[in-house]
N, C-alpha and C positions, 0 to 999 in steps of 0.2 A: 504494500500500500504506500501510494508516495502522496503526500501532501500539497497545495500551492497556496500562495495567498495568490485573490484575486481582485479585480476594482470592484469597485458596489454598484459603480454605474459608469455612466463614459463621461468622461469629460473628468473625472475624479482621478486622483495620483495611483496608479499602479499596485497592486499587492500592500492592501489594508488589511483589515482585520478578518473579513471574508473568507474562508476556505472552500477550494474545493478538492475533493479527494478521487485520485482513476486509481484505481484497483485494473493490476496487469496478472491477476490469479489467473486471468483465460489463455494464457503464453506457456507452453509446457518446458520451461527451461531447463527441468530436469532431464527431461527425454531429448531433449537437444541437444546438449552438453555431451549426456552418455552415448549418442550417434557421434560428434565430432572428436570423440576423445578415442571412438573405432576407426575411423578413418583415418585418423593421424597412425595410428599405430600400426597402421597396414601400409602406410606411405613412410614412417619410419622403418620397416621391415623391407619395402621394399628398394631404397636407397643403396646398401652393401650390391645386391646385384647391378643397379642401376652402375654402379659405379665401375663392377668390374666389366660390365660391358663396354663401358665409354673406352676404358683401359685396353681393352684387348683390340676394338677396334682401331684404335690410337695407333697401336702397338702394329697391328694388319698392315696400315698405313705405310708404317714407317718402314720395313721390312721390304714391303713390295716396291718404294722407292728406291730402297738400298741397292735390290737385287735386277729392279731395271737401270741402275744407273751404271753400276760396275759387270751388265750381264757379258760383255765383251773380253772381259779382263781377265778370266780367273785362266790364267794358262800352266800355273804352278805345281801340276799332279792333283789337279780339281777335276770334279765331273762336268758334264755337259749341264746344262742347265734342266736338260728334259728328266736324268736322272734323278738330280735334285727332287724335282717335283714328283716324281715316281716314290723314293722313300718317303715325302714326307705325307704323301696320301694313301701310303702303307700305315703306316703307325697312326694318322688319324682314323681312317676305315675298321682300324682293330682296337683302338683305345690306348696303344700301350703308354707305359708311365716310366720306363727304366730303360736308357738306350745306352748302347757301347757302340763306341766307332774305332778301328783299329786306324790309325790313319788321318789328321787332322787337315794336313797342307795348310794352305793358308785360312780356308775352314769355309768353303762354296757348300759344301756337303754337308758340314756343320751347323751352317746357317739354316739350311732346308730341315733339319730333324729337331732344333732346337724351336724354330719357330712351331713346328708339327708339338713340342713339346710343351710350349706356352699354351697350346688349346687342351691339351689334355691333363694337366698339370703334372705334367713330369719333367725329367734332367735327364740330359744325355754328358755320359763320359767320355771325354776323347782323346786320345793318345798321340802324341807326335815325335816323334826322333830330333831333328832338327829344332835348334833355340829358334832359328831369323823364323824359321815358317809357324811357330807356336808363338812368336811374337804379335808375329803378323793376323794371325787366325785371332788372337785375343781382340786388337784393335778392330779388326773388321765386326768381329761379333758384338763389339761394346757398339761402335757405330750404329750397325743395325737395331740396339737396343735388345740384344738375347742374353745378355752374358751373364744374367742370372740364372737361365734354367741351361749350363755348359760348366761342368770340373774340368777343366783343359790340364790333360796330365799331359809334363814332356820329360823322358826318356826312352828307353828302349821298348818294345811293345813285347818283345819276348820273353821279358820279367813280366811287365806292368800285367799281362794280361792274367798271370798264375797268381798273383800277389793281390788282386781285384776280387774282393767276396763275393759279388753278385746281391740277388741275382739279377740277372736281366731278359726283357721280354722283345728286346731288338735290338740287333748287332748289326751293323753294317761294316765288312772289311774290305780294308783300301790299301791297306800297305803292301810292303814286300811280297810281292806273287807266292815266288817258291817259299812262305813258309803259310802260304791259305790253308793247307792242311794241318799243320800243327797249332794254329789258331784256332781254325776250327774243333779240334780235339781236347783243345784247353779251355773254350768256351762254352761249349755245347752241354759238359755237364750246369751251366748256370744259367742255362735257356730254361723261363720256363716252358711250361707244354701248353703248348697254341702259340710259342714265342716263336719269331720270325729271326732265321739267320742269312741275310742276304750280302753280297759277294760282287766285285766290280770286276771290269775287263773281261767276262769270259768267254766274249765272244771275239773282241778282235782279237786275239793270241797270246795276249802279256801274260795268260795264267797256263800255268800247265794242263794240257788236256788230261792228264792223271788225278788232277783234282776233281774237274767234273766228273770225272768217269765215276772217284771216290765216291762225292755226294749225292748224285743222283742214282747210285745205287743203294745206298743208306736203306733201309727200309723205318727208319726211326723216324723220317725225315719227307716230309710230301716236296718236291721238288719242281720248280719252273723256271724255266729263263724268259726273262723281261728284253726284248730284243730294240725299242723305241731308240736305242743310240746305235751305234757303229760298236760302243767296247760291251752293252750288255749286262745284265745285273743276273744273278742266279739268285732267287727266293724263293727258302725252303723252311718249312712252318714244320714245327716239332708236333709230334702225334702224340 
């Protein structure tokens, strides 16, 4: 109930002795209050997503700018651009959350698994022998904005890879050909099962035909070669 003073008649000075009283009982402020205090709390709940959407798009952005701007450049023992995009719609397609890459370079291939890794929310590990091209791989991936979901390991990959817990649910190997099978052997117990173990060059020749011969006889192992480049991916998914 809210009170006024009001004139007694016109012409008379304003709010005399006169009351009149509006009664606002007919306004249900309680039930209004308790609807905007639901609404708010669904629009605070829904902000955290809001946010990480704005973030990943952000993120999509910036990536896709990186990787058309320098798509000419990666000539450093990187893949083609097509392969790129073959693993990293491997591991979106399958969800995985835990990558190992034998083989950094300056990190073209990197880029593609790590961004495939910011939608899924996982981290790829990836190994490199040479300092200048782990250097370089670090810079490009901070540029592109990934280099939070990337452990860039550098040494030798014929310790690193024994000396690695796991486990992991995709491994893509790039390094030194003739040891694809000893890596393979040292990795594959840390695959899990449905994990994807996929393999570079094996079609234009830099890998040994005794490796294919190897994995695609596997019966552990369902096996395919990805032919969209000239060198070839072999993906082989653990049973």
């Amino acid at each position: 109930m809210i009170t006024l003073d009001n004139p007694i008649s016109s012409g008379e000075i304003p709010f005399t002795d006169t009351k009149i009283e509006y009664s606002f009982s007919f306004f249900p402020f309680e039930k209004y209050i308790s609807k905007m205090k639901k609404h708010l709390t669904l629009v605070l709940m829904a902000l955290p997503l809001f946010a990480f959407t704005q973030t990943q798009s952000e993120r999509d952005a910036r990536v896709e700018k990186f990787l058309k701007e320098h798509r000419t450049e990666w000539h450093d023992l990187n893949v083609p651009y097509v392969d790129g995009q073959t693993l990293h719609d491997l591991i979106i397609k399958n969800g995985y959350k835990s990558a190992l890459e034998i083989g950094t370079s300056t990190g073209h291939s990197t880029i593609w698994i790590a961004w495939a890794m910011s939608k899924t929310g996982g981290k790829v590990t990836t190994l490199e022998l040479s300092e200048k091209r782990h250097k370089q791989a670090i810079k490009n991936l901070t540029e592109a904005g990934l280099i939070e979901f990337v452990d860039a390991k550098l040494g030798n990959a014929h310790e690193l890879v024994k000396q690695l817990p796991g486990t992991f649910d995709f491994v893509f190997s790039d390094a030194d050909k003739d040891w694809y099978k000893q890596y393979f052997l040292d990795v594959t117990p840390k695959l899990t099962k449905g994990g994807c173990y996929t393999a570079h060059n094996v079609v234009d020749g830099n890998v040994p035909k005794e490796y294919n011969v190897f994995v695609e006889s596997n019966k552990e192992f369902e096996t395919t070669i990805d032919r969209q480049s000239r060198a070839g991916i072999m993906i082989s998914y653990k049973k």
